[in-house]
C-alpha angles and dihedrals in degrees: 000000000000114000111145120045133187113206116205100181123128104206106083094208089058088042089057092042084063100036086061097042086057088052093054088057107058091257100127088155096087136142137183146200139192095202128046087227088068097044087058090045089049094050103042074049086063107046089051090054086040104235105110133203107260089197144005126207123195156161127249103217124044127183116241126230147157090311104092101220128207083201111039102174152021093257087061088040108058094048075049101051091045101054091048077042126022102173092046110132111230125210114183116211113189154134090236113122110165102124080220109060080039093056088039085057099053098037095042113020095035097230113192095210136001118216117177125205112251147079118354093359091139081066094044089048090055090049086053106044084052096057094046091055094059088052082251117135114243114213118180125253095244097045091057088045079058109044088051088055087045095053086048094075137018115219115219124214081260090057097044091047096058085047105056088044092059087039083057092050103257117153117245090239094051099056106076087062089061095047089056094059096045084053090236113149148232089050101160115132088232098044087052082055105037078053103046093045088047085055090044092051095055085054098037093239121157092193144059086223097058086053105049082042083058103044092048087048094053094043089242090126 
């Protein structure tokens, strides 16, 4: 059961928004940070009184300013806040959506729960919160939508190579001329079509553009 909840999140505005969804939810013991520095001394403040956090929330990404911080982000934060705290639950509320920073925060920094920052998030934070609190693992809707199209193809050297040429702003029909001198075959014109349209077929995609979007958002260039 989550009773008590630490909030690390900068924007004063975002930090209101969870303060009230926890309302709404019967937690009154809340308290909340601007700087990561502060959450760790809280913390640490906690364990001493013994009266531990049950969960942190908190944001990936903080603005620096004139405070000179030890811990400067959520992605310190959260290792930090493990090793004061090993059983804290940790709920990450962010704009990040790259599929691939979100996979990197459940599988190596052990996350309990993803929220990301958008329409109806208030909503997503109380699902959440609720699965949390039964020691279950919340993953976002639109990770788990990714990760399924991820696992329906898998993408070769020649692929990701193609790829990365048209993400750094090379033209299609440029690109054969700069296989041949790498040496990287096939480099023909129709063969880099034939295998881009085969790849935007898989994911449904009519453009260049959506594919190299998507591979930038999966980590995959």
């Amino acid at each position: 059961m989550i009773k008590k909840v630490l909030i690390a999140e900068d924007h004063e505005s975002a930090n209101i928004s969870v303060q009230k969804t926890l309302e709404v939810r019967g937690i009154a013991d809340t308290d909340y940070v601007y700087y990561c520095d502060d959450a760790i001394t809280k913390i640490l403040l906690a364990l001493q009184q013994h009266d531990p956090y049950d969960l942190l929330i908190t944001d990936l990404y903080f603005e620096a300013d004139a405070r000179a911080q030890k811990v400067p982000d959520g992605l310190s934060l959260i290792p930090a806040a493990r090793k004061i705290q090993p059983d804290l639950k940790i709920l990450v509320f962010s704009a990040e959506s790259k599929a691939a920073v979100i996979e990197m925060l459940f599988d190596k920094l052990g996350i309990d729960g993803y929220v990301r920052k958008a329409r109806n998030d208030a909503k997503e934070l109380n699902a959440a919160m609720e699965m949390i609190a039964e020691h279950q693992r919340y993953f976002p809707r639109h990770l788990t939508q990714i990760i399924r199209q991820k696992n329906v193809y898998d993408f070769t050297e020649y692929d990701i190579t193609i790829i990365s040429l048209l993400a750094d702003g090379m033209r299609q029909k440029d690109i054969p001329d700069y296989l041949q001198q790498n040496n990287i075959r096939p480099s023909g014109l129709s063969s880099i079509e034939k295998r881009l349209n085969t790849i935007k077929e898989v994911f449904e995609f009519s453009k260049n553009e959506q594919l190299v979007a998507f591979c930038k958002d999966m980590g995959i260039i």
